[in-house]
C-alpha positions as a LaTeX table, in Angstrom:
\begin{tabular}{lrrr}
\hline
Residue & $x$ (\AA) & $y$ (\AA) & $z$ (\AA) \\
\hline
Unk1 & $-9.14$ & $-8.11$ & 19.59 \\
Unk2 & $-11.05$ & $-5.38$ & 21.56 \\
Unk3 & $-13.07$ & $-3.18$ & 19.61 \\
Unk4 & $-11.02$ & $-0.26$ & 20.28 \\
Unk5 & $-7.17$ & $-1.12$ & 20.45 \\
Unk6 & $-5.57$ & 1.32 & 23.01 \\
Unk7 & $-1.86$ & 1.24 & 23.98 \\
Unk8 & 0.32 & 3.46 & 26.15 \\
Unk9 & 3.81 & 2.88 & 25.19 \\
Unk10 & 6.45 & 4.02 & 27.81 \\
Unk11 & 9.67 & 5.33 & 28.65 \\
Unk12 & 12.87 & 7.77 & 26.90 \\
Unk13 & 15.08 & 9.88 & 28.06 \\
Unk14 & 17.44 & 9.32 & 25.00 \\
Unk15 & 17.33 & 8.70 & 21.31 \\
Unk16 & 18.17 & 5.13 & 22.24 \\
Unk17 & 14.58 & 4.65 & 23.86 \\
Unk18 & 12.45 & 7.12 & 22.05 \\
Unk19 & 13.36 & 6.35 & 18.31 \\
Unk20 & 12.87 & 2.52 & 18.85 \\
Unk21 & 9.28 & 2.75 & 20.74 \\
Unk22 & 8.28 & 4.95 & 17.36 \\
Unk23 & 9.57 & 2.23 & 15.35 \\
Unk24 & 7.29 & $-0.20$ & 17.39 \\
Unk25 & 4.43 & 2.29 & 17.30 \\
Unk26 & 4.54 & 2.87 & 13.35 \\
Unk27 & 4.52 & $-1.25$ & 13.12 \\
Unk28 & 1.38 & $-1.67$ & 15.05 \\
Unk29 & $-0.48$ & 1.00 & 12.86 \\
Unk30 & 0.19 & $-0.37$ & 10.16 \\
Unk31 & $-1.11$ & $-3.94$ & 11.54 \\
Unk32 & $-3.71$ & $-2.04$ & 13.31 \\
Unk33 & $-4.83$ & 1.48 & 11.81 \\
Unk34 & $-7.42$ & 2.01 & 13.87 \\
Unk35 & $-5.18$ & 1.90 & 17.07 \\
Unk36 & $-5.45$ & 4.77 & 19.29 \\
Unk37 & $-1.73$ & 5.24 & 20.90 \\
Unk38 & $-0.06$ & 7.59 & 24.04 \\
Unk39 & 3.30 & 7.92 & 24.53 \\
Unk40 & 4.05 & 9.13 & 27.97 \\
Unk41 & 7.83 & 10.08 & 28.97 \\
Unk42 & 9.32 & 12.51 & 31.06 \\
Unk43 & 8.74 & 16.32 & 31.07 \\
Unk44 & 11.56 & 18.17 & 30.22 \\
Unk45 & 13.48 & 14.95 & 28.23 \\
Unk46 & 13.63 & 14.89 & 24.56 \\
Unk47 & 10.78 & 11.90 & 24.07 \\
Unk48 & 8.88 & 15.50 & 24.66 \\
Unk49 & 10.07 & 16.81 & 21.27 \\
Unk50 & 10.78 & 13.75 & 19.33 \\
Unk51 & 7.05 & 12.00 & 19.35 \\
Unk52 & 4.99 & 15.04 & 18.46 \\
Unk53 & 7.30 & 15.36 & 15.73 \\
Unk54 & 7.00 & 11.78 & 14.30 \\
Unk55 & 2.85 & 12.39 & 14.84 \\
Unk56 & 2.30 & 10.89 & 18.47 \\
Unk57 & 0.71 & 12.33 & 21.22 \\
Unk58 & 2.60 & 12.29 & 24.43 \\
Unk59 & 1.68 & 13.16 & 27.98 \\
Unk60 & 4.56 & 14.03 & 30.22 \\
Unk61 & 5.04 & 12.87 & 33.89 \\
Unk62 & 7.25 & 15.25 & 37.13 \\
Unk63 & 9.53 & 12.57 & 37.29 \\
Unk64 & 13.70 & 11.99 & 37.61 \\
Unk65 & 15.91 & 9.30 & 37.43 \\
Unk66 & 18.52 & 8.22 & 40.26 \\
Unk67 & 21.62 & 10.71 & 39.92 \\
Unk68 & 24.80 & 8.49 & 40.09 \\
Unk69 & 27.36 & 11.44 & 40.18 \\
Unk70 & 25.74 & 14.07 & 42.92 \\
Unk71 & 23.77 & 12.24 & 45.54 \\
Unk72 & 22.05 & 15.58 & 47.19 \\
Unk73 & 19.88 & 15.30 & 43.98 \\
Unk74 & 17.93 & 12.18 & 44.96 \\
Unk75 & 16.79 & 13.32 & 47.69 \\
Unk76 & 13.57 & 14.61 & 45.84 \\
Unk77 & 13.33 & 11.70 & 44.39 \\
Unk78 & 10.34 & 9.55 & 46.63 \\
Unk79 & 8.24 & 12.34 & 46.42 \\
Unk80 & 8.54 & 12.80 & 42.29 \\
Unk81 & 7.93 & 8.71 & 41.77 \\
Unk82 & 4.59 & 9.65 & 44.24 \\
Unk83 & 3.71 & 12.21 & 42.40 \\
Unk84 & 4.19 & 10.63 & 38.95 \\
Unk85 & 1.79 & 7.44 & 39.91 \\
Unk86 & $-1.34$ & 10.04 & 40.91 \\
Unk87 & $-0.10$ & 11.38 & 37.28 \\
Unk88 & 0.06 & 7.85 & 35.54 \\
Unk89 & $-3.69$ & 7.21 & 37.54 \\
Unk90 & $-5.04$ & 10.20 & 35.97 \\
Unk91 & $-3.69$ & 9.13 & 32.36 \\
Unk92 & $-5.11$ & 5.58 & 32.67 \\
Unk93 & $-8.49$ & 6.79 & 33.64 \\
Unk94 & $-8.88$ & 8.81 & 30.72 \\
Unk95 & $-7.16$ & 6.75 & 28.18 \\
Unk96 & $-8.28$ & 3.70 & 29.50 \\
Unk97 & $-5.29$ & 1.50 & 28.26 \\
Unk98 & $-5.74$ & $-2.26$ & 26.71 \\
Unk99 & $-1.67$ & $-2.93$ & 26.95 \\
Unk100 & 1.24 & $-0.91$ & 27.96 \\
Unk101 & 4.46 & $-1.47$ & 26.35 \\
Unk102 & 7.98 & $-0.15$ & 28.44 \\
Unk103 & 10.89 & 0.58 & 26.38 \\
Unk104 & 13.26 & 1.46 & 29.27 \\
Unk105 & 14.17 & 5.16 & 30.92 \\
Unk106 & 13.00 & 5.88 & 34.20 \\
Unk107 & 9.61 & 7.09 & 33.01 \\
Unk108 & 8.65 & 3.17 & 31.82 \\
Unk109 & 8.80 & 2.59 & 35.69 \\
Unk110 & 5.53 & 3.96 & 37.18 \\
Unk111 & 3.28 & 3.59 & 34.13 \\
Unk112 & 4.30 & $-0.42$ & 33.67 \\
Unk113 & 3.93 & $-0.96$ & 37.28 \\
Unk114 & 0.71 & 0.50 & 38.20 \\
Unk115 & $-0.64$ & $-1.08$ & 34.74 \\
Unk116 & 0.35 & $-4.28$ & 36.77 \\
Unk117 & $-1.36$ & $-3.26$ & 39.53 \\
Unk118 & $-5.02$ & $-3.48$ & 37.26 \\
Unk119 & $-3.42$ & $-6.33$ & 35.37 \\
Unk120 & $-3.26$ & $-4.83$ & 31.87 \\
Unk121 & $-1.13$ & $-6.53$ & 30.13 \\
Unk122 & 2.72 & $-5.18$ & 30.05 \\
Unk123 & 5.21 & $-5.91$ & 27.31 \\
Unk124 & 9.13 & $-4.80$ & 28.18 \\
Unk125 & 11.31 & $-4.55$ & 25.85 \\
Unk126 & 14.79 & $-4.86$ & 27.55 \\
Unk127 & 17.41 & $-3.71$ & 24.47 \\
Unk128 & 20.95 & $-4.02$ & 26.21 \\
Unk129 & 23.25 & $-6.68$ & 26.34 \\
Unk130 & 22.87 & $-5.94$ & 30.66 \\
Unk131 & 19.81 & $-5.56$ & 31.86 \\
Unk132 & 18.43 & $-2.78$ & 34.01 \\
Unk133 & 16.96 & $-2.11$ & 36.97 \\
Unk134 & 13.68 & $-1.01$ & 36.40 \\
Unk135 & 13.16 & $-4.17$ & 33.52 \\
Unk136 & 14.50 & $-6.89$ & 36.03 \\
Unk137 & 11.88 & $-5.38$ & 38.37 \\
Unk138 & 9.00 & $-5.30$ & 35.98 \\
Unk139 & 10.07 & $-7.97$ & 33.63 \\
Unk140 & 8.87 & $-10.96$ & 36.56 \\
Unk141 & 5.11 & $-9.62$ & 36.48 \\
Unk142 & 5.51 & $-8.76$ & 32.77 \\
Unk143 & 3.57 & $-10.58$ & 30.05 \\
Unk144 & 6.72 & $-10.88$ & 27.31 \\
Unk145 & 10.08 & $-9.40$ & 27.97 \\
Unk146 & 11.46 & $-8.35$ & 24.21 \\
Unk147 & 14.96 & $-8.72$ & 24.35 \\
Unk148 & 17.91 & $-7.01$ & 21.94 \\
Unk149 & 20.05 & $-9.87$ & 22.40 \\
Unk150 & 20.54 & $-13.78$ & 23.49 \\
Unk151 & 21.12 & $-15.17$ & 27.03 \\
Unk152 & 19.01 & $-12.69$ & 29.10 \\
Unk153 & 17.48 & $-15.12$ & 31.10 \\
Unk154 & 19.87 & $-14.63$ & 34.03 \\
Unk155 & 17.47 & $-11.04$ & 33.64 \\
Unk156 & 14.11 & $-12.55$ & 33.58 \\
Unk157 & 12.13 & $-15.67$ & 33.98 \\
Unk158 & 13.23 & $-17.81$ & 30.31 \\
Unk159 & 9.35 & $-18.41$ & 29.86 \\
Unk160 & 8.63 & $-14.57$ & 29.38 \\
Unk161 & 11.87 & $-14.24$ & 26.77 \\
Unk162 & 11.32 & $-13.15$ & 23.32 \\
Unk163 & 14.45 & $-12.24$ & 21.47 \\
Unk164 & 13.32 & $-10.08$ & 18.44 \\
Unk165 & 16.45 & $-8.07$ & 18.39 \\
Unk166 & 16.40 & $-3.98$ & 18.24 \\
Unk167 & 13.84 & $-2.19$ & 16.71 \\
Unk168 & 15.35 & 0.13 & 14.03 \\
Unk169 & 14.13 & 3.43 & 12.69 \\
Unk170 & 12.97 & 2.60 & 9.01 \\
Unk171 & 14.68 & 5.25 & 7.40 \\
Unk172 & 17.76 & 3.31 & 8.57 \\
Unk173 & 17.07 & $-0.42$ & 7.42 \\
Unk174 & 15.70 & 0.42 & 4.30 \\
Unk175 & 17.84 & 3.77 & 3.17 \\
Unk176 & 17.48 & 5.10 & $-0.52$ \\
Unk177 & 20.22 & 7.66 & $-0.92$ \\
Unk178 & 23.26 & 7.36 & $-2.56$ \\
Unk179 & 26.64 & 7.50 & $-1.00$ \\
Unk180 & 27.06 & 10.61 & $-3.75$ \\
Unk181 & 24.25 & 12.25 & $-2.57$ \\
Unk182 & 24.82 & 11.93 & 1.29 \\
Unk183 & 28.31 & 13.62 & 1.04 \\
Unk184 & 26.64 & 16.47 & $-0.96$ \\
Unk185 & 23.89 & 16.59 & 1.69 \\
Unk186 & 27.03 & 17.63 & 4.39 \\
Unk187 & 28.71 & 19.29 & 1.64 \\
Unk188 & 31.39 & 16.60 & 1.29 \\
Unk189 & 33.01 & 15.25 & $-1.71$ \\
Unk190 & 33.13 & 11.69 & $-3.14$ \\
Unk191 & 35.71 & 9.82 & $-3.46$ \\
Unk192 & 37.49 & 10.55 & 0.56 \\
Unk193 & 36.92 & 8.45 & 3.10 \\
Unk194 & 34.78 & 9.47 & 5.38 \\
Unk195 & 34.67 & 9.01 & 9.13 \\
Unk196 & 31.10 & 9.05 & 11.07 \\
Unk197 & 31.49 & 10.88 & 14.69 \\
Unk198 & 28.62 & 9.87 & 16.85 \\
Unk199 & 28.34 & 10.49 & 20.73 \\
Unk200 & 24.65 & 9.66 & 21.24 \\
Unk201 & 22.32 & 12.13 & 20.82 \\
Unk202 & 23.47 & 13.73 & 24.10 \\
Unk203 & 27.14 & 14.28 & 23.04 \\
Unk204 & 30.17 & 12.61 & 24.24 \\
Unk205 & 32.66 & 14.44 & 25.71 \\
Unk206 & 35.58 & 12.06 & 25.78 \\
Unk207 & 35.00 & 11.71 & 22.70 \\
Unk208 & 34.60 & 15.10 & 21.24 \\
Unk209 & 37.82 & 16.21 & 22.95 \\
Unk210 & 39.98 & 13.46 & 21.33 \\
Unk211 & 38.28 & 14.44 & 18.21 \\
Unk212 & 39.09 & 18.41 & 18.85 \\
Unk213 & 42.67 & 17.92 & 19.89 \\
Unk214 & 43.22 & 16.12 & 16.83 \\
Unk215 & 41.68 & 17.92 & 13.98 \\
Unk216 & 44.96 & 18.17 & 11.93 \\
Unk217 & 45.34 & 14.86 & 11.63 \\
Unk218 & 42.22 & 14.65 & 9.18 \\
Unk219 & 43.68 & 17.49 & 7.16 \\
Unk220 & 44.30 & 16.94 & 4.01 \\
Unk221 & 43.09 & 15.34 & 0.76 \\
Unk222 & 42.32 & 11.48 & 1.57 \\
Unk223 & 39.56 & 11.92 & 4.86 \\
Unk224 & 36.41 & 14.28 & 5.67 \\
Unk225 & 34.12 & 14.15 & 8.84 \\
Unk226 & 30.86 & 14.22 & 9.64 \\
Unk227 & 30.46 & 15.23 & 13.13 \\
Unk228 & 27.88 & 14.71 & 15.55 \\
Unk229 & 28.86 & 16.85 & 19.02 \\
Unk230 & 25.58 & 17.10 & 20.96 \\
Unk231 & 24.83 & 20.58 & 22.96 \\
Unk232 & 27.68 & 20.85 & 25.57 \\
Unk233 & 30.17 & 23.22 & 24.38 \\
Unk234 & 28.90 & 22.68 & 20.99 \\
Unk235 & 29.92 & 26.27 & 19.87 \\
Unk236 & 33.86 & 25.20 & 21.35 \\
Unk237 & 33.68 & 22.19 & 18.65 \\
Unk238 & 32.35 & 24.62 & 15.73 \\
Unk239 & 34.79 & 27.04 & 16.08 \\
Unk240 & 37.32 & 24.44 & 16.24 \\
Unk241 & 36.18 & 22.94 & 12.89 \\
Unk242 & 35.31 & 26.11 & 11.26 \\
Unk243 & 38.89 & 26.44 & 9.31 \\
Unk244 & 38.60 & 22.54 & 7.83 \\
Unk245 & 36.47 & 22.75 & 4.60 \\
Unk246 & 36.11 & 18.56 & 4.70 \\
Unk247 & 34.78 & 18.79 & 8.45 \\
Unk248 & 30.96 & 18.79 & 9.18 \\
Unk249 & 29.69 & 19.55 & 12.12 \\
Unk250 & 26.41 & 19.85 & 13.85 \\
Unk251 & 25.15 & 19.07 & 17.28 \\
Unk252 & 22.96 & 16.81 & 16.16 \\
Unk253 & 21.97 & 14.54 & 12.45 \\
Unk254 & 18.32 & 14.54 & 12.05 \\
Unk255 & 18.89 & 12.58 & 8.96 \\
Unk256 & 20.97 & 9.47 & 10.17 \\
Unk257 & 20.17 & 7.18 & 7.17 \\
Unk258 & 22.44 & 9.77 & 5.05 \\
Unk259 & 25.25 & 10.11 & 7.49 \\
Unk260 & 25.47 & 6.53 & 7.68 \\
Unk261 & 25.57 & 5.81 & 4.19 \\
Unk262 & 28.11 & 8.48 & 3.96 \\
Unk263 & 30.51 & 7.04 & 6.14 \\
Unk264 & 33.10 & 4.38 & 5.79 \\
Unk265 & 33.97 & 4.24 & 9.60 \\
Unk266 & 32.12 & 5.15 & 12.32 \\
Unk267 & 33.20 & 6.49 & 15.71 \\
Unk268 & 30.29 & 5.73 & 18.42 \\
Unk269 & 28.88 & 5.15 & 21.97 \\
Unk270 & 27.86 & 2.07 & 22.37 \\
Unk271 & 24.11 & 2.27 & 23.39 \\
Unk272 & 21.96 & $-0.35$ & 22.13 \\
Unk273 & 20.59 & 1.15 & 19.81 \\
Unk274 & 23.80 & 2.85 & 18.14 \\
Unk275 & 24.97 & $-0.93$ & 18.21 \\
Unk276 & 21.83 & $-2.19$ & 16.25 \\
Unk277 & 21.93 & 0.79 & 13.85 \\
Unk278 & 25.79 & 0.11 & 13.26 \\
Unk279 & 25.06 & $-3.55$ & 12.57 \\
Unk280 & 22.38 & $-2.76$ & 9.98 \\
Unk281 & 24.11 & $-0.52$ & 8.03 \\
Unk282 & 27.62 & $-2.57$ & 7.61 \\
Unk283 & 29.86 & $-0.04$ & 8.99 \\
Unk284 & 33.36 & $-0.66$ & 10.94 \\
Unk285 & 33.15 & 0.81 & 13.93 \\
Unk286 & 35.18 & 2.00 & 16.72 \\
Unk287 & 33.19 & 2.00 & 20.23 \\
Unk288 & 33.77 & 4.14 & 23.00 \\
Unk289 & 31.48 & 2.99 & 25.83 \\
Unk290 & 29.85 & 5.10 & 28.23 \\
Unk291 & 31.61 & 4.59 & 31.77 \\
Unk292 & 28.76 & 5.77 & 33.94 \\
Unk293 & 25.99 & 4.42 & 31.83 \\
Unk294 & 23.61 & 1.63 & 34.49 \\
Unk295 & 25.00 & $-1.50$ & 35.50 \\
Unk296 & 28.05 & $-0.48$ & 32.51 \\
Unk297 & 25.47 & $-1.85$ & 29.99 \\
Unk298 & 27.37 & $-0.13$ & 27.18 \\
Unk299 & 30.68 & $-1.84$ & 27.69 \\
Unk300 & 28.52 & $-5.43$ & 27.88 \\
Unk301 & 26.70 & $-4.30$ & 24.37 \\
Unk302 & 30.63 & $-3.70$ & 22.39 \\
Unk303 & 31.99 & $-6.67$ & 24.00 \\
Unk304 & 29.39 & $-8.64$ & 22.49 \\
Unk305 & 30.66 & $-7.37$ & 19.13 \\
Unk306 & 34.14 & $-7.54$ & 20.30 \\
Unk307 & 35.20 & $-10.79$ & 20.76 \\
Unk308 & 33.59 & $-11.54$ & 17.65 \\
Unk309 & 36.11 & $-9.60$ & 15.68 \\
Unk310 & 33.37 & $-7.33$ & 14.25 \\
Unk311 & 34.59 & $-4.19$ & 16.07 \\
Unk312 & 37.17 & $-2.42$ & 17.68 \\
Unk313 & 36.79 & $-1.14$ & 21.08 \\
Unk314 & 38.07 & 2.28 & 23.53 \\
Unk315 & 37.59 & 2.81 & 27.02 \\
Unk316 & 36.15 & 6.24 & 27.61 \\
Unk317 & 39.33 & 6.89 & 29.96 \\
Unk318 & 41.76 & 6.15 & 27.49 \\
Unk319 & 40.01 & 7.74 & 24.78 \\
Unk320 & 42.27 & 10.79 & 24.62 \\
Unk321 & 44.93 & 9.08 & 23.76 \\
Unk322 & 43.77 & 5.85 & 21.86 \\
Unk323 & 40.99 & 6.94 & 20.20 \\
Unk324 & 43.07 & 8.74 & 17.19 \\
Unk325 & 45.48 & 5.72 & 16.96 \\
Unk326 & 42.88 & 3.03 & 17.03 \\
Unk327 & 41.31 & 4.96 & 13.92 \\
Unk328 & 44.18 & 5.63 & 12.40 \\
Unk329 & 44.90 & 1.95 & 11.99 \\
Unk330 & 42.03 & 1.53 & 10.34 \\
Unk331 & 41.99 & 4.49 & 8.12 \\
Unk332 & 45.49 & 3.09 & 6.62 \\
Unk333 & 44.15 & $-0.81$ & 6.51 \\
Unk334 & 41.44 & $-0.97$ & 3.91 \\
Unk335 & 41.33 & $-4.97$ & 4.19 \\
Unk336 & 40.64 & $-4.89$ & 8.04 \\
Unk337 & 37.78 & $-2.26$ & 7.19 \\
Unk338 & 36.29 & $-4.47$ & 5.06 \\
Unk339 & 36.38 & $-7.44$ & 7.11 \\
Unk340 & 34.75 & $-5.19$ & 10.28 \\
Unk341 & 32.11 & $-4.85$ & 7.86 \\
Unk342 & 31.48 & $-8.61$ & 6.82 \\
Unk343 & 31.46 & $-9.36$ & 10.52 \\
Unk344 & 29.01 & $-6.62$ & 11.67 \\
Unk345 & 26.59 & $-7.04$ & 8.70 \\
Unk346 & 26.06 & $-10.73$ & 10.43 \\
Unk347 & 24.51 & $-9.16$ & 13.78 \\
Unk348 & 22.01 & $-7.09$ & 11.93 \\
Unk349 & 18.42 & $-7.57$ & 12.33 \\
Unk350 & 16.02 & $-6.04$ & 10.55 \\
Unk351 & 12.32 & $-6.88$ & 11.82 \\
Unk352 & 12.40 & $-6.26$ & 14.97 \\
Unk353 & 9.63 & $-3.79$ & 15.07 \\
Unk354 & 7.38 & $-5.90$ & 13.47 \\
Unk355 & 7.76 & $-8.35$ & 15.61 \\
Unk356 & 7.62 & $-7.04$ & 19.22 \\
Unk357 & 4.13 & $-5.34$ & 17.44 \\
Unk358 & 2.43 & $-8.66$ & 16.59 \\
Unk359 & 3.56 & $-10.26$ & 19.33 \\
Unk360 & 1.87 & $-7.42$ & 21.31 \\
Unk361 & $-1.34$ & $-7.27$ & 18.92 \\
Unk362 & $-1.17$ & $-11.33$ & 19.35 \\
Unk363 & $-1.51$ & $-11.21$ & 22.81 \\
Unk364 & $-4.05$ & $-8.63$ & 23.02 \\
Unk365 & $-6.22$ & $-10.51$ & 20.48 \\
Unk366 & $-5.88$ & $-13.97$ & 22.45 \\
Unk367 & $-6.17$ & $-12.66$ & 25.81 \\
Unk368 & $-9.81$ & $-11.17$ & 24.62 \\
Unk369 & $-10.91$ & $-14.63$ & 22.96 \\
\hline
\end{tabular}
């Protein structure tokens, strides 16, 4: 091992790639205290926010991802990747990097490759059940590709594979609260069942709306909600839910280990990291993939859960008018609850941030021998 450990870890954009690479980054301090580590994302993006506040520094980088719904905006987009390497050469010569580690997001692309170009060693982890674009690029010059899930070497060379699952935020896998004292904590009562509303930490709008248009149905004395909207017309959904005293509703859950361990069903994207969070906490679960999300990786990550009977699944089109009945099937069929549960639990994995940081501090260590 050098005498001073330095890593850059890489990439965001969402909850799904910030929370994990924190989860990675509190591993290897613990294995490695004296580890000096620099998260760079994306100015603007919520990695910007969301590392500072779990103690990391982070340096941001002028840079955009490919728009896939209005074209005009990628037309800036050559000289923002230019200008982000001169930014990434500028961080590397004053932090001076042992190993980078990518998590995914468009920011993970210039810092992993020009770390390639100087051959410091790069560690991907590639968490969906479809791999992107950026990863398959990286992942053949990479020194391990981490990998969410089985049978990603049509991705990436099989010799680079490690599959060590998602990495989970620890408040999740090892949760402490009651079910009692969640519901208090979104001033629900015990005893309902109670339905988890989850579009990513961006919102989702098919979702919301089928949730909105539908708000008698959970009227009553036998259901509550806790809802997550995310900012777009979050003041629309509020207003909406203000009359129902068993509705919660925020645009976003800091504390997710509660919410989960309030709910008996759960209502979610299908992100990778919603998927491993679901899967760790036991919960039946209704997907709703994200139609426009890269190479449809959300729809691959459900399936996976699909035809394996642990989950129910609803396109994002049909969502206005299947979503309600799909969970109203469940809400009135305790047994098939419970066996979504049994099935789900089996797909959970735990360690995963452990893992992907020995592996890392492993390779460091024997690459300096």
């Amino acid at each position: 091992m050098p005498k001073q450990l330095r890593i850059i870890i890489a990439g965001g954009g969402t909850g799904g790639h910030i929370f994990p690479a924190i989860a990675v980054a509190q591993a290897i301090q613990i294995l490695q205290p004296n580890a000096a580590i620099l998260f760079v994302g994306a100015k603007g993006k919520m990695e910007m926010q969301k590392i500072p506040q779990a103690g990391f520094q982070i340096e941001g980088l002028s840079i955009a991802g490919f728009n896939r719904t209005n074209m005009f905006k990628n037309v800036t987009l050559p000289f923002k990747l230019i200008t982000s390497f001169f930014q990434v050469r500028n961080i590397f010569n004053r932090f001076k990097p042992n190993a980078v580690f990518g998590v995914g997001g468009y920011s993970s692309f210039p810092v992993l490759k020009f770390a390639q170009t100087k051959n410091i060693p790069t560690f991907i982890h590639e968490a969906n059940a479809f791999a992107g674009k950026s990863n398959q690029w990286l992942g053949h010059h990479a020194t391990i590709v981490f990998t969410g899930t089985n049978g990603m070497d049509k991705f990436f060379p099989a010799h680079k594979i490690l599959v060590t699952g998602n990495p989970v935020r620890q408040n999740i896998v090892n949760a402490t609260i009651s079910k009692q004292a969640s519901l208090l904590k979104f001033g629900l009562l015990p005893g309902r069942l109670t339905i988890l509303i989850i579009g990513g930490s961006l919102g989702a709008a098919s979702i919301n709306k089928a949730i909105m248009d539908n708000l008698k149905q959970f009227a009553g004395n036998t259901m509550q909600l806790i809802w997550q909207t995310g900012t777009p017309n979050a003041k629309v959904y509020e207003k909406a839910a203000s009359e129902y005293a068993n509705i919660y509703v925020n645009t976003f859950i800091d504390d997710m280990s509660a919410a989960y361990t309030a709910a008996d069903i759960v209502v979610s994207r299908s992100g990778a990291m919603a998927v491993a969070e679901i899967c760790i906490t036991g919960k039946a679960c209704v997907f709703v993939p994200y139609p426009f999300a890269a190479e449809d990786h959300q729809t691959y990550n459900a399936l996976q859960l699909v035809k394996e009977e642990a989950a129910c699944l609803v396109k994002d089109e049909d969502a206005n008018v299947a979503l309600i009945p799909t969970l109203m099937s469940l809400v009135n069929d305790a047994s098939r609850v419970l066996n979504l549960q049994s099935k789900i639990s089996k797909f959970a994995r735990i360690d995963a941030d452990k893992l992907i940081a020995k592996a890392i501090l492993n390779n460091i260590e024997n690459s300096n021998d």
